[in-house]
N, CA, C and O atoms as CSV, one atom per row, in Angstrom:
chain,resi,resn,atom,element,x,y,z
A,1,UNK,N,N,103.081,37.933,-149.866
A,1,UNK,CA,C,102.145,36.941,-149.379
A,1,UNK,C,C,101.071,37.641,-148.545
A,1,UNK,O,O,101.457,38.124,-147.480
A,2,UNK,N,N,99.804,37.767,-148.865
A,2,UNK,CA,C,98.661,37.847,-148.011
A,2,UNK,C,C,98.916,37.356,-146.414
A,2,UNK,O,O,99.618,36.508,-145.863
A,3,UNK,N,N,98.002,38.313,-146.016
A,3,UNK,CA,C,98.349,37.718,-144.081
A,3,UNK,C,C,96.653,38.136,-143.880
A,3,UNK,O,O,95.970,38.908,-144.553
A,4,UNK,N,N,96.220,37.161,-142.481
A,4,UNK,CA,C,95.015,37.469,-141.668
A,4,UNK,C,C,95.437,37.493,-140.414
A,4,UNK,O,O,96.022,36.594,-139.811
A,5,UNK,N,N,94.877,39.391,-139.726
A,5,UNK,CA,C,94.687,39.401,-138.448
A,5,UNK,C,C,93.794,38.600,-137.899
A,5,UNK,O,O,92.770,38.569,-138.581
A,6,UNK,N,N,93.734,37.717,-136.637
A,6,UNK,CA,C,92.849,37.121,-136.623
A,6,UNK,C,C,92.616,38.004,-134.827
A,6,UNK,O,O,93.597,38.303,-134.147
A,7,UNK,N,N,91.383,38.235,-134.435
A,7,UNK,CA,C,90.652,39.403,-133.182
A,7,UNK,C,C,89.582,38.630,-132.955
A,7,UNK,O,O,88.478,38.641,-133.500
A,8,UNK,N,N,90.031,37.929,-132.062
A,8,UNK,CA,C,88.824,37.029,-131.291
A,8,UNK,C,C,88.580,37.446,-129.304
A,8,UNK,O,O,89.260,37.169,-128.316
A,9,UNK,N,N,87.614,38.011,-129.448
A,9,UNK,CA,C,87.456,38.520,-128.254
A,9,UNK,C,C,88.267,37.905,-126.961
A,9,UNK,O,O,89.109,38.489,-126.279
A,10,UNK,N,N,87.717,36.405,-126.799
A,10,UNK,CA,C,88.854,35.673,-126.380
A,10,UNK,C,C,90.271,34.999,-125.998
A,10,UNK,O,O,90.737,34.160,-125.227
A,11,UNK,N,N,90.661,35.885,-127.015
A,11,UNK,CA,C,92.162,35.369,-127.136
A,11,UNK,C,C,93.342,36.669,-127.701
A,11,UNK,O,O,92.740,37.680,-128.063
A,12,UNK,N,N,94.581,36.749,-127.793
A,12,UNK,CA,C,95.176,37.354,-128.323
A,12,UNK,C,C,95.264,37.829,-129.501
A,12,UNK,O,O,95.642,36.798,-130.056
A,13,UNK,N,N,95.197,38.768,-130.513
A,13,UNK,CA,C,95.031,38.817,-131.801
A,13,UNK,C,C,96.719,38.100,-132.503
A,13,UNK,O,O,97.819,38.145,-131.952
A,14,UNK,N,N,96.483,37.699,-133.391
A,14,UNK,CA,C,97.538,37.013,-134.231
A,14,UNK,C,C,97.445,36.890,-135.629
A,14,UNK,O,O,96.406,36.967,-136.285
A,15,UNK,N,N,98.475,36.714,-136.012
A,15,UNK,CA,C,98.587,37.356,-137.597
A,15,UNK,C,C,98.956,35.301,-138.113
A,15,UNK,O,O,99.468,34.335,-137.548
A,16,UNK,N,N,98.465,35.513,-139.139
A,16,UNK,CA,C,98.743,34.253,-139.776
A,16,UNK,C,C,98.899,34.659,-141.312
A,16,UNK,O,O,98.167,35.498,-141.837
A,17,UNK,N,N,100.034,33.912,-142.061
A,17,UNK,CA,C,100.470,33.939,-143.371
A,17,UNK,C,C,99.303,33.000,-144.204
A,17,UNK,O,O,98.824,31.900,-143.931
A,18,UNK,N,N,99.120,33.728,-145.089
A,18,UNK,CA,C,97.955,32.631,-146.791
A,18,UNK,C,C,98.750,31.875,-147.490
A,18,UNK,O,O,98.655,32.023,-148.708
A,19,UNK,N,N,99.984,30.626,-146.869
A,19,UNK,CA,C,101.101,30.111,-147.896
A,19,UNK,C,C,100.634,29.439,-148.834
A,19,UNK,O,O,101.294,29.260,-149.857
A,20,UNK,N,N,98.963,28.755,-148.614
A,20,UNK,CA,C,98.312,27.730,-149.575
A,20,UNK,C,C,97.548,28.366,-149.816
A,20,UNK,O,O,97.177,29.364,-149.199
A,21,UNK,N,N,97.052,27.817,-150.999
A,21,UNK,CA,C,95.120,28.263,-151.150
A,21,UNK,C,C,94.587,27.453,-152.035
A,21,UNK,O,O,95.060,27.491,-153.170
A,22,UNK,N,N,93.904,26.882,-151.857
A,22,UNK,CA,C,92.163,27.403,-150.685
A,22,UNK,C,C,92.693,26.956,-149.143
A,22,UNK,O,O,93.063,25.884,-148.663
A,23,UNK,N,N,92.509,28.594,-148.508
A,23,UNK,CA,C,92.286,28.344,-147.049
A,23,UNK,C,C,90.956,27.828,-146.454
A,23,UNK,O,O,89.900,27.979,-147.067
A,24,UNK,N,N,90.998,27.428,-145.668
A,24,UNK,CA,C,89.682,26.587,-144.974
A,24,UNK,C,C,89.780,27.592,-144.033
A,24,UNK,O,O,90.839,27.890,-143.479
A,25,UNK,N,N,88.353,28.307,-143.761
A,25,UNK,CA,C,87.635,28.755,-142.423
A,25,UNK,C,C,86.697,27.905,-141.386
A,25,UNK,O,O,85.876,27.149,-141.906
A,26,UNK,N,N,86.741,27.953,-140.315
A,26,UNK,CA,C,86.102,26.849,-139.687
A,26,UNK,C,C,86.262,26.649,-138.284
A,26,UNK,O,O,87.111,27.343,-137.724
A,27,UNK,N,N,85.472,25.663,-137.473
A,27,UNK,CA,C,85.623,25.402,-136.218
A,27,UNK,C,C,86.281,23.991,-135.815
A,27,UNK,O,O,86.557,23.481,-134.730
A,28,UNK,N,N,86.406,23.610,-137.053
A,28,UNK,CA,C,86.682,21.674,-137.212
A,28,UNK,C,C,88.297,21.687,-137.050
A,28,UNK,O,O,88.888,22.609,-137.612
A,29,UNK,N,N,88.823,21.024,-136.546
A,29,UNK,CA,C,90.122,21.111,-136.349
A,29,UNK,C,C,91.025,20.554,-137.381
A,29,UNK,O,O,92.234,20.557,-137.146
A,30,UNK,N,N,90.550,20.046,-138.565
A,30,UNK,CA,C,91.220,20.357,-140.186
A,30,UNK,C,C,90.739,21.140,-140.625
A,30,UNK,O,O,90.303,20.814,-141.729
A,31,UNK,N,N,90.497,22.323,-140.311
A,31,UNK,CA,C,90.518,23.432,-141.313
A,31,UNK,C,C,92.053,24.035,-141.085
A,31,UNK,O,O,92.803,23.691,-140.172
A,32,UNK,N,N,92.288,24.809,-141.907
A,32,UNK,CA,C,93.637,25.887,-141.507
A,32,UNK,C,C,93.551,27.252,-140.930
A,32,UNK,O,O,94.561,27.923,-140.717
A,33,UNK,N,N,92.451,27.630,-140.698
A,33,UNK,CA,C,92.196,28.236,-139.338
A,33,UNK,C,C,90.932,27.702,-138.621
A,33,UNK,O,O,89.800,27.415,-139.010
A,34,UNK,N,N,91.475,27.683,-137.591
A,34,UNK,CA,C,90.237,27.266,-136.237
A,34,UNK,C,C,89.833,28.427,-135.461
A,34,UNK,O,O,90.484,29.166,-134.722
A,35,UNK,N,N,88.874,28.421,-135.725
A,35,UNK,CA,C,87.816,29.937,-134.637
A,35,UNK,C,C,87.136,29.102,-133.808
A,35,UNK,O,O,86.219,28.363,-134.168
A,36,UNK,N,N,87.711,29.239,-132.331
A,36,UNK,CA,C,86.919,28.199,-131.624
A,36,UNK,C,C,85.963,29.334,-130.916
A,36,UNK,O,O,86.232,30.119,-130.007
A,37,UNK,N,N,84.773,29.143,-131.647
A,37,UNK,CA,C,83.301,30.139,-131.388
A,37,UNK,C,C,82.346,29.033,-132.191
A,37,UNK,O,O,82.569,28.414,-133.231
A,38,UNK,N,N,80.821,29.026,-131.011
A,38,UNK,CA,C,79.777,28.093,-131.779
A,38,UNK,C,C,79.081,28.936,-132.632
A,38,UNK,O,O,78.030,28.439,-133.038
A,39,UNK,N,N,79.352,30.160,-133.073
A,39,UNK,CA,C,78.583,30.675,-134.339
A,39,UNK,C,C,79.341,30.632,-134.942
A,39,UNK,O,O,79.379,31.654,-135.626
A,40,UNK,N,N,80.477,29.650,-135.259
A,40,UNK,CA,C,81.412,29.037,-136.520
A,40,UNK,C,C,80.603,27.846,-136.920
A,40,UNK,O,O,79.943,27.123,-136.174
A,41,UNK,N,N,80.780,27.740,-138.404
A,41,UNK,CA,C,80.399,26.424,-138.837
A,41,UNK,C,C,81.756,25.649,-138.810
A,41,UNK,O,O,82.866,26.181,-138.815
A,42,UNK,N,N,81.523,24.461,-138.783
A,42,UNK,CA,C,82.834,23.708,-138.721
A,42,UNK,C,C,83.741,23.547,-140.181
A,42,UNK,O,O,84.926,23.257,-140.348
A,43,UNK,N,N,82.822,23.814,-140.998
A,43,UNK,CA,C,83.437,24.336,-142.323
A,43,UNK,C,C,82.667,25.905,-142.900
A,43,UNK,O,O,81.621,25.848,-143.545
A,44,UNK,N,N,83.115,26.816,-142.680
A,44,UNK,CA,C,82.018,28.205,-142.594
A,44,UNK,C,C,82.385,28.917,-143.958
A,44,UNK,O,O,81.503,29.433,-144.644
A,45,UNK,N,N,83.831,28.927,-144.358
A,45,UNK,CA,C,84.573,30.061,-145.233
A,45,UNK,C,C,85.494,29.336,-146.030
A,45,UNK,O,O,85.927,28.287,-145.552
A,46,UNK,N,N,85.885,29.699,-147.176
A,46,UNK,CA,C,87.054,29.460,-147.555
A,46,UNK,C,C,87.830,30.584,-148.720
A,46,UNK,O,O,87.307,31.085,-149.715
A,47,UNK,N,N,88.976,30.734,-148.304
A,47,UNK,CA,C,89.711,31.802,-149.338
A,47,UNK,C,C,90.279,31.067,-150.697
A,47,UNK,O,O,90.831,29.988,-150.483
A,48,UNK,N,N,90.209,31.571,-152.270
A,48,UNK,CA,C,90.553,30.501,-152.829
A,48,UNK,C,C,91.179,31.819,-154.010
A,48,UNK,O,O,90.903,33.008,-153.859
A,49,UNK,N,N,91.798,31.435,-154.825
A,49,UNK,CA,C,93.144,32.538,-155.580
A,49,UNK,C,C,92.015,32.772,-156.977
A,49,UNK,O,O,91.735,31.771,-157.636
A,50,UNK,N,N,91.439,34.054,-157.345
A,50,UNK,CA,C,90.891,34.219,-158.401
A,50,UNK,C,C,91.800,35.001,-159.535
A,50,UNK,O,O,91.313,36.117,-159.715
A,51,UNK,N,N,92.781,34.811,-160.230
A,51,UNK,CA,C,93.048,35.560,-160.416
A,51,UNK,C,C,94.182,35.969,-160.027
A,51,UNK,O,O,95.038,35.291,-159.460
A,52,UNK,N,N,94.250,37.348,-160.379
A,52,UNK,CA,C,95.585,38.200,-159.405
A,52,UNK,C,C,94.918,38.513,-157.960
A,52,UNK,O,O,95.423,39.406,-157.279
A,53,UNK,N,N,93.532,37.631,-157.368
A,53,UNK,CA,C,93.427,38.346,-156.124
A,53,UNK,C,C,92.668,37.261,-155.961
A,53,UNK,O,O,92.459,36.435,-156.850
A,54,UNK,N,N,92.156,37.205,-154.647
A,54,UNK,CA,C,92.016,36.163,-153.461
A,54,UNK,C,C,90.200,36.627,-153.075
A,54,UNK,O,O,89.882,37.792,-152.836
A,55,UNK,N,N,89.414,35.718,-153.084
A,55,UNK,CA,C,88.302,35.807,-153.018
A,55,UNK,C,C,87.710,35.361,-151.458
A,55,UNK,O,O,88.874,35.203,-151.092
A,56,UNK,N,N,87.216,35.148,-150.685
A,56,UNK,CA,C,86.581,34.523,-150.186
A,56,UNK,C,C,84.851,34.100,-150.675
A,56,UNK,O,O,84.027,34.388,-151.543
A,57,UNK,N,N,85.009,33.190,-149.399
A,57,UNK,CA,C,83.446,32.399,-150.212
A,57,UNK,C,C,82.817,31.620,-149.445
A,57,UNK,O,O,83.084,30.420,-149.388
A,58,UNK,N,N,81.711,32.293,-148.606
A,58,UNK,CA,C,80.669,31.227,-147.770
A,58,UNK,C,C,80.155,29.957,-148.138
A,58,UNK,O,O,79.584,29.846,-149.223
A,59,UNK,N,N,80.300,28.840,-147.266
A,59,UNK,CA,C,80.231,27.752,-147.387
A,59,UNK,C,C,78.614,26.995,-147.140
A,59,UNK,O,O,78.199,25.836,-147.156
A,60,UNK,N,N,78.035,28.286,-146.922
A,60,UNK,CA,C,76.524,27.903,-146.322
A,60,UNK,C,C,75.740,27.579,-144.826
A,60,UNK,O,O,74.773,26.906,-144.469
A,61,UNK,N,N,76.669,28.396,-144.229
A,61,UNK,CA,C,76.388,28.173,-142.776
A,61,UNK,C,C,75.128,28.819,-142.226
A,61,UNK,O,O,74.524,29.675,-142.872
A,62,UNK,N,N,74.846,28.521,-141.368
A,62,UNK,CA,C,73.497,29.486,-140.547
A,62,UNK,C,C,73.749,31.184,-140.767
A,62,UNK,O,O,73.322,31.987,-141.596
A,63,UNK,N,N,74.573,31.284,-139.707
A,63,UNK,CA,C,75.384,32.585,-139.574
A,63,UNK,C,C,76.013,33.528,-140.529
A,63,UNK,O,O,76.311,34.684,-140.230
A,64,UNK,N,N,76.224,32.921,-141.828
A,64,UNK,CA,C,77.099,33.731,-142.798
A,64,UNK,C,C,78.412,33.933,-142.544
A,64,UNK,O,O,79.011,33.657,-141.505
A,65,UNK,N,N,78.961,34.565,-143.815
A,65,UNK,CA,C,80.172,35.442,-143.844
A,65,UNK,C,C,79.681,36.986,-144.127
A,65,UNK,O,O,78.713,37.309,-144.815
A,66,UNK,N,N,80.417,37.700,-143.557
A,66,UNK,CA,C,80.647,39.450,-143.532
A,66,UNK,C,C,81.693,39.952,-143.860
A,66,UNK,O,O,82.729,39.852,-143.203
A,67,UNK,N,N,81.558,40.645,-145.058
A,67,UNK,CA,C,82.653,41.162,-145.667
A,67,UNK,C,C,82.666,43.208,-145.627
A,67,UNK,O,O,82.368,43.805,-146.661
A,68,UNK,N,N,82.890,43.682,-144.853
A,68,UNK,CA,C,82.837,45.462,-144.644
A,68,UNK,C,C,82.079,45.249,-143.702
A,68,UNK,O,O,82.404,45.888,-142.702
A,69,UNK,N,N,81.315,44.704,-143.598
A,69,UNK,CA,C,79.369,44.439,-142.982
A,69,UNK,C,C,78.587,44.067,-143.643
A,69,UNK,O,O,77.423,44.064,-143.243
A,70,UNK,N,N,78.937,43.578,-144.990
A,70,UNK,CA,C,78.069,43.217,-145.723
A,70,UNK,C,C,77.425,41.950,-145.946
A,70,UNK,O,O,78.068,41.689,-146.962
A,71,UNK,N,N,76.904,41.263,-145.851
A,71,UNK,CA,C,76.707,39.367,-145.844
A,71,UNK,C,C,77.163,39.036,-147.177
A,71,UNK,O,O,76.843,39.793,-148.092
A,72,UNK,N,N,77.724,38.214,-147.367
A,72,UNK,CA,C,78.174,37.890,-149.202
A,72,UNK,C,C,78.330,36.334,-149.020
A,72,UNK,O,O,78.876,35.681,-148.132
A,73,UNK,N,N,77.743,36.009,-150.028
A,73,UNK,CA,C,78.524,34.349,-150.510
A,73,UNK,C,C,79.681,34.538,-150.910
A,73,UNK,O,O,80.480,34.096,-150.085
A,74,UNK,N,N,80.363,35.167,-152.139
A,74,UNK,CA,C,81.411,35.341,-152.329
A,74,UNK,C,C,81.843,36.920,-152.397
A,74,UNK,O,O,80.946,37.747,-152.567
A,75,UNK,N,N,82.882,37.249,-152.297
A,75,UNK,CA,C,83.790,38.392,-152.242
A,75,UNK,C,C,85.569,38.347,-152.362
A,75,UNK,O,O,86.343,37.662,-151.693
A,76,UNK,N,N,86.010,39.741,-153.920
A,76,UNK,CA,C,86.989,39.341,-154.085
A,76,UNK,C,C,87.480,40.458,-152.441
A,76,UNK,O,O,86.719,41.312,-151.987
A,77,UNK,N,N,88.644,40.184,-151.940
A,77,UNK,CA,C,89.040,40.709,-150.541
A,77,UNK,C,C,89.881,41.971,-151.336
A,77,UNK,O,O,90.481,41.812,-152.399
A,78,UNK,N,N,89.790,43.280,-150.570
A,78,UNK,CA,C,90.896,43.860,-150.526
A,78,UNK,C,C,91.768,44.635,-149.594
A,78,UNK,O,O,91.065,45.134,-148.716
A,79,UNK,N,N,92.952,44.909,-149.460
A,79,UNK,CA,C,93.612,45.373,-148.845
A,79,UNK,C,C,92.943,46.112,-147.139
A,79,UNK,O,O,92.277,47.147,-147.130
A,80,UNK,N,N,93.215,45.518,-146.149
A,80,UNK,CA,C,92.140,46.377,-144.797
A,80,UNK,C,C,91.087,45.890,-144.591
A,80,UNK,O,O,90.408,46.333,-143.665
A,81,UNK,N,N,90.437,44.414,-145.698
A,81,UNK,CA,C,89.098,44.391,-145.546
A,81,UNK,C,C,88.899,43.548,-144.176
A,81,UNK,O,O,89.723,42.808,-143.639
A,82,UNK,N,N,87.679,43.838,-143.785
A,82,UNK,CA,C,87.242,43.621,-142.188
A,82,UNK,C,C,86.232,42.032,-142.700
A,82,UNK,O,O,85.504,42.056,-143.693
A,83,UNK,N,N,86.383,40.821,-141.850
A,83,UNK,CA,C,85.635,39.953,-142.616
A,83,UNK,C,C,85.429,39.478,-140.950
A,83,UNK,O,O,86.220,39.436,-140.008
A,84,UNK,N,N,83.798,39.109,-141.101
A,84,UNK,CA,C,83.239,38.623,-139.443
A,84,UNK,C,C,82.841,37.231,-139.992
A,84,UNK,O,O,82.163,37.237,-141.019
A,85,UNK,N,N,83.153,36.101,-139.472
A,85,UNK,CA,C,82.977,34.739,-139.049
A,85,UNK,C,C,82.334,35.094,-137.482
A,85,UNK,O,O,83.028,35.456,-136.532
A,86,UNK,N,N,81.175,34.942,-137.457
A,86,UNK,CA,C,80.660,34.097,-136.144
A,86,UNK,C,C,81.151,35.513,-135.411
A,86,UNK,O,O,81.077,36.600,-135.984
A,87,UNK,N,N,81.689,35.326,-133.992
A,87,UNK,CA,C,81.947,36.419,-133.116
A,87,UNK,C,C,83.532,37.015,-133.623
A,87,UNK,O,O,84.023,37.971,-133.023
A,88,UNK,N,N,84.236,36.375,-134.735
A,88,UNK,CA,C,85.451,36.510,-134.499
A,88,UNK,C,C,85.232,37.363,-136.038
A,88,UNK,O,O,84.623,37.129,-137.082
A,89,UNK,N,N,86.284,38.707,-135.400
A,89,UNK,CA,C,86.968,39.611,-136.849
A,89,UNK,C,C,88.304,38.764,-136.952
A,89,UNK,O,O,88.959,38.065,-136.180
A,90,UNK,N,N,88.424,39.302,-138.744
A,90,UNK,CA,C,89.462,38.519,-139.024
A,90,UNK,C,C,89.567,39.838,-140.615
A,90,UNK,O,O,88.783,40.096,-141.529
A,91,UNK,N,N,91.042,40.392,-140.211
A,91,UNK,CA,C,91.543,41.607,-141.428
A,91,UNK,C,C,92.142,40.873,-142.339
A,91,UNK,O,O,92.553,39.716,-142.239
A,92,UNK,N,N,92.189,41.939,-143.655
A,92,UNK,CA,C,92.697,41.036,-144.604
A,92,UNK,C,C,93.895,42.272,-144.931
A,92,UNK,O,O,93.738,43.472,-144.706
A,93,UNK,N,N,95.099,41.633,-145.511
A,93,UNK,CA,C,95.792,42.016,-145.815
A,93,UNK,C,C,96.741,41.611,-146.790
A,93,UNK,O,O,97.584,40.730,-146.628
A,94,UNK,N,N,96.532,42.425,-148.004
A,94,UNK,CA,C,96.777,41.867,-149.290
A,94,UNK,C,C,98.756,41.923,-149.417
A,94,UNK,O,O,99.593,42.694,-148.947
A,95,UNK,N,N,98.823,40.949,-150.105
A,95,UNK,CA,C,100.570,40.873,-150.432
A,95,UNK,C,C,101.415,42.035,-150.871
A,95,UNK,O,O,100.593,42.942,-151.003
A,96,UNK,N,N,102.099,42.309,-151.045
A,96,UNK,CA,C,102.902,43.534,-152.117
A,96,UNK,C,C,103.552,44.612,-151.000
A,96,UNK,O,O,103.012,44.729,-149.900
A,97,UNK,N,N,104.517,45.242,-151.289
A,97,UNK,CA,C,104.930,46.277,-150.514
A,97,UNK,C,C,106.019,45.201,-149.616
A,97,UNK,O,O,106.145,43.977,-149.620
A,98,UNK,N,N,106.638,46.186,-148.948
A,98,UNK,CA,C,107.536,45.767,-148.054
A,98,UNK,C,C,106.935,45.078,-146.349
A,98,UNK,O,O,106.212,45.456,-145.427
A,99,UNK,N,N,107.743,43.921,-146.695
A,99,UNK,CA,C,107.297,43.152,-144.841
A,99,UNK,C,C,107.275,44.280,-143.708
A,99,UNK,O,O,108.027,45.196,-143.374
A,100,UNK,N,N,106.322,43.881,-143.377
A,100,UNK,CA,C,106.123,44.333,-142.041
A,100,UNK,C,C,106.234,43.786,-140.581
A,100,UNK,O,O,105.897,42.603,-140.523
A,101,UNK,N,N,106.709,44.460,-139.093
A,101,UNK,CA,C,106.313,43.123,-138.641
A,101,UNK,C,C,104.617,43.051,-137.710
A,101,UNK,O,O,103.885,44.040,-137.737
A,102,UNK,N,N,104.258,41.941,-137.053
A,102,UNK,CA,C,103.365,41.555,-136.768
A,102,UNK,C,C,102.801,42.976,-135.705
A,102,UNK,O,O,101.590,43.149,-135.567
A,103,UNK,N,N,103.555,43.677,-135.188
A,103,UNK,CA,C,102.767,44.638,-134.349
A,103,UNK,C,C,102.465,45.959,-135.211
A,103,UNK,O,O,101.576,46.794,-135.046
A,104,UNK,N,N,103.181,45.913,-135.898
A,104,UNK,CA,C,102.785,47.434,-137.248
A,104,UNK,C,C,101.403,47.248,-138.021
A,104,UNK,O,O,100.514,48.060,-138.280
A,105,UNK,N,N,101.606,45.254,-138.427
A,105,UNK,CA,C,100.293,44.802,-139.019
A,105,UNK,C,C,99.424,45.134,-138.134
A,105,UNK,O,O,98.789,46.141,-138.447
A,106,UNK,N,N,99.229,44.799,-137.418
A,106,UNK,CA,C,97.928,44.643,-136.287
A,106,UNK,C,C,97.786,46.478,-135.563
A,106,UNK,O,O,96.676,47.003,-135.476
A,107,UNK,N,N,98.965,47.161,-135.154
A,107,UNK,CA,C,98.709,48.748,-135.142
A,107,UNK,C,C,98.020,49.187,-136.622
A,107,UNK,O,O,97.273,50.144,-136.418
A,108,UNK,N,N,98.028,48.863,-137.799
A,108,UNK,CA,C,97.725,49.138,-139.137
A,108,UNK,C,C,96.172,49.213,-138.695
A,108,UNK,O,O,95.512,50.245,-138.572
A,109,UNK,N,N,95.773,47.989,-138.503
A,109,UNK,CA,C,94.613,47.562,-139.013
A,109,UNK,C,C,93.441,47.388,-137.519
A,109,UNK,O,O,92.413,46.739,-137.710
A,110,UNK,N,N,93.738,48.099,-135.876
A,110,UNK,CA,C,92.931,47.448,-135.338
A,110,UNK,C,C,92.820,49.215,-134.579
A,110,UNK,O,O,93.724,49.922,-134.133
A,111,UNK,N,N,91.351,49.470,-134.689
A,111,UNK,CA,C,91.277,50.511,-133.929
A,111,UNK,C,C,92.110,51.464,-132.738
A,111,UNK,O,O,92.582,50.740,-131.861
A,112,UNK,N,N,92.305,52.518,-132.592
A,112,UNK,CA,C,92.944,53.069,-131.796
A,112,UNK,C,C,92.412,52.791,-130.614
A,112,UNK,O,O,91.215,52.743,-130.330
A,113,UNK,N,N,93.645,52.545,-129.700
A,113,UNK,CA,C,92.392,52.455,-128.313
A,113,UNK,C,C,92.397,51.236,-128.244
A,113,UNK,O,O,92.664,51.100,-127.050
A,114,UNK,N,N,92.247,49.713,-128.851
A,114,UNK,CA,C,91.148,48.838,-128.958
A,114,UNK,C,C,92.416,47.517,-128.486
A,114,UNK,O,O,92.080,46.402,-128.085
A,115,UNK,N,N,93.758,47.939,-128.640
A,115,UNK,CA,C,95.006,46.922,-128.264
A,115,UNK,C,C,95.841,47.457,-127.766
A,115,UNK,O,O,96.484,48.258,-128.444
A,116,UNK,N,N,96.124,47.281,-126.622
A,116,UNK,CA,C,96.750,48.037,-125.264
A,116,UNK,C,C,98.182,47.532,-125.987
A,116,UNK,O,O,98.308,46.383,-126.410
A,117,UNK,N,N,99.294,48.593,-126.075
A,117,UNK,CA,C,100.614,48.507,-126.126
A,117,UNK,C,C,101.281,47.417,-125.742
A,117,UNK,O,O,101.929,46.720,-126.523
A,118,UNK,N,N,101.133,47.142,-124.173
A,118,UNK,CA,C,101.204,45.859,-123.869
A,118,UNK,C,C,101.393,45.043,-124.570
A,118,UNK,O,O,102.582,44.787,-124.757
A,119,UNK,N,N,100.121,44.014,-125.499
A,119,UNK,CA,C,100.174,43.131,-126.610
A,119,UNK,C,C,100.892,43.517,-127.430
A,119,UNK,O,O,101.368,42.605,-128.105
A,120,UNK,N,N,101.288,44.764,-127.765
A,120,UNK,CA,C,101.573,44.808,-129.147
A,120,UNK,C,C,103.494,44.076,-128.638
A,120,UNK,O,O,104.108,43.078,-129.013
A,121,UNK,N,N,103.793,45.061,-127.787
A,121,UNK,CA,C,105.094,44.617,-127.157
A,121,UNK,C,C,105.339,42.856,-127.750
A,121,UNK,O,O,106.109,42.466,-128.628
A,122,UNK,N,N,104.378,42.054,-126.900
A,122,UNK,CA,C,104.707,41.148,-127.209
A,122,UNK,C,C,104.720,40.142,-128.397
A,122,UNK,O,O,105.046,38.962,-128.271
A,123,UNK,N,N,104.350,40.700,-129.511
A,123,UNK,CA,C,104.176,40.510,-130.746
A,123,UNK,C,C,105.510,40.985,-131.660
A,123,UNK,O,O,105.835,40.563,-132.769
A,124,UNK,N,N,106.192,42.027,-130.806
A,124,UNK,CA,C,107.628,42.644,-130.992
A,124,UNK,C,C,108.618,41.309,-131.252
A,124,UNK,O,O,108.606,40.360,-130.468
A,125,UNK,N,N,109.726,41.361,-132.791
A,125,UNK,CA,C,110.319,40.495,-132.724
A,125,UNK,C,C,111.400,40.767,-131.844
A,125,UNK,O,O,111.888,41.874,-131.613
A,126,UNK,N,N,111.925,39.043,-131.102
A,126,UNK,CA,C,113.164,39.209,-130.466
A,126,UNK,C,C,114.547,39.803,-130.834
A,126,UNK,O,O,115.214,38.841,-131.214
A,127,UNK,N,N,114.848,40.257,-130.861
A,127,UNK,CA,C,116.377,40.458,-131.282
A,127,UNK,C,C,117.267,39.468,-131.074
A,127,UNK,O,O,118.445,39.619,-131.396
């Protein structure tokens, strides 16, 4: 199953599972993720299954979607890809391979330096 880091300056980074699709990107509180940032559109993004792989796809907002750095209406995602909504990064991380848990994901994929041990600790499953 696909997972998104979600790295919002604001808040803790957190990993969320893709169990449906089409995911809704957004600021509206029915979407299935909420980026509470006003350079979100309230419907901004959505991820939808092309295939053997998972696309995203701008919804037409002011601001865009960013996919590497790139602005795109649509893009198929792959494995590591870096996708900017508004102020908030959000990694992509494609299905396959063996589970991981949530602090390996997020050590994987978020600069050195950039998430103090600390957090990661607490992202550590309980025993």
């Amino acid at each position: 199953m696909a997972r998104l880091i979600v790295l919002q300056q604001t808040a803790t980074p957190r990993q969320v599972a893709l169990f449906k699709l089409p995911y809704l990107i957004g600021r509206a509180p029915s979407c299935d993720l909420v980026l509470d940032n006003p350079q979100v559109s309230r419907a901004h993004a959505v991820m939808e299954q092309a295939g053997d792989t998972i696309q995203i796809r701008d919804l037409g907002g002011t601001n865009g979607t960013y996919v590497n750095g790139q602005r795109v209406e649509s893009c198929t995602l792959g494995n590591g890809d870096e996708i900017k909504v508004g102020a908030c990064v959000i990694r992509f991380l494609s299905s396959g391979g063996d589970a991981m848990s949530d602090a390996e994901a997020l050590r994987l994929v978020t600069a050195a330096g950039k998430l103090p041990d600390e957090e990661l600790v607490k992202l550590m499953p309980k025993d």
